[in-house]
C-alpha positions in Angstrom: 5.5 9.6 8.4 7.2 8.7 11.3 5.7 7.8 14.4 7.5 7.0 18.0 5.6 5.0 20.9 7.1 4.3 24.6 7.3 0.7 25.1 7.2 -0.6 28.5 8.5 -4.2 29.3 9.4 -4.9 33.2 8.7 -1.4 34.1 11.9 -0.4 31.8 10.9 1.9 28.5 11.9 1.6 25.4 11.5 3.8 22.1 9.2 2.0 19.2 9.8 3.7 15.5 7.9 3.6 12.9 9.2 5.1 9.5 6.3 4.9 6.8 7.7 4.0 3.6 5.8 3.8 -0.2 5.4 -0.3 0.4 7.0 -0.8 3.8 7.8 0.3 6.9 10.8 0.5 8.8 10.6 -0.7 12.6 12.7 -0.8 15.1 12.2 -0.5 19.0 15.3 0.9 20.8 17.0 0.9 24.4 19.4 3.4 25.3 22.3 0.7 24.6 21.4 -0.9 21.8 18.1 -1.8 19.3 15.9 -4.3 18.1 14.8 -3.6 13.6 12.9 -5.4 11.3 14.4 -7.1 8.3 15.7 -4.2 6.4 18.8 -3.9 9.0 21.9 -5.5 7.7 23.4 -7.4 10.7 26.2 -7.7 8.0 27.4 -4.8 7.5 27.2 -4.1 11.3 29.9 -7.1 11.8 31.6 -6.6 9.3 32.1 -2.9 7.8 30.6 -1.1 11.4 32.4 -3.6 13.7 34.8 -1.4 15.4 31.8 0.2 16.4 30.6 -2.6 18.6 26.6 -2.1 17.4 24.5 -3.7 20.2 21.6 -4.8 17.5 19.4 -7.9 16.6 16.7 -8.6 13.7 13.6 -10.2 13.3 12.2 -10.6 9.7 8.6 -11.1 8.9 7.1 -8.2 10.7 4.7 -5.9 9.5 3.9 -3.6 13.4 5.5 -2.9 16.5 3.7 -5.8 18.1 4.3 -8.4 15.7 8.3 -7.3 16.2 7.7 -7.6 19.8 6.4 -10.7 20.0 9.1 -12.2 17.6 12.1 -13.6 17.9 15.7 -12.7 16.8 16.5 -14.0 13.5 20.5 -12.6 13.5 22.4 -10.6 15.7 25.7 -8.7 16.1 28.6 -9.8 17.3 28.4 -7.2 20.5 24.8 -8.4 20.7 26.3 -12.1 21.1 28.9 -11.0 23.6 26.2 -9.8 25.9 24.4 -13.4 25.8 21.7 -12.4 23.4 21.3 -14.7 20.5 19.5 -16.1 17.0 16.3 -17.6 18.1 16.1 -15.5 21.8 12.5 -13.7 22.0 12.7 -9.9 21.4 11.2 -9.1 24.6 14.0 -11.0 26.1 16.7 -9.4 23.9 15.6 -5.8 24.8 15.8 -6.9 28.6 19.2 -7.8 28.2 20.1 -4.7 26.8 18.8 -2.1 29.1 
């Protein structure tokens, strides 16, 4: 199942996704430049493989809900993330505002 939920932070909506896995569940919460995801994305491959691509993205790991991600804070991010001023450790919230 997949399930999609405004978000508003600062009068400024976002897009929350849920995708319903067996075991899991992928989140991610999205602006129109860029996106916030749970611990499956690969911040990785994004760099390095995807860089030319300039993916505006950060992760949190640990979180099981749209809140929980929300209230988290960045564990990696991508290099077009960083070049914005959004980094490892900044709250998600934060991050998102940045990137509207």
């Amino acid at each position: 199942m997949v399930t999609l939920k405004p978000i508003i932070i600062n009068n400024i909506t976002f897009l929350g996704v849920v995708v319903e896995l067996p075991k899991t569940s992928l989140l991610a919460i999205t602006s129109d430049s860029g996106y916030v995801m749970c611990g499956a994305l690969d911040i990785g491959l994004l760099n390095d493989r995807l860089k030319d691509r300039k993916i505006l993205a950060g992760r949190a790991v640990g979180v099981k809900t749209l809140e929980e991600l929300l209230e988290a804070s960045l564990e990696s991010v991508t290099f077009e993330a960083e070049r914005l001023g959004i980094t490892k450790g900044m709250a998600v919230k934060e991050a998102l505002i940045k990137m509207s």
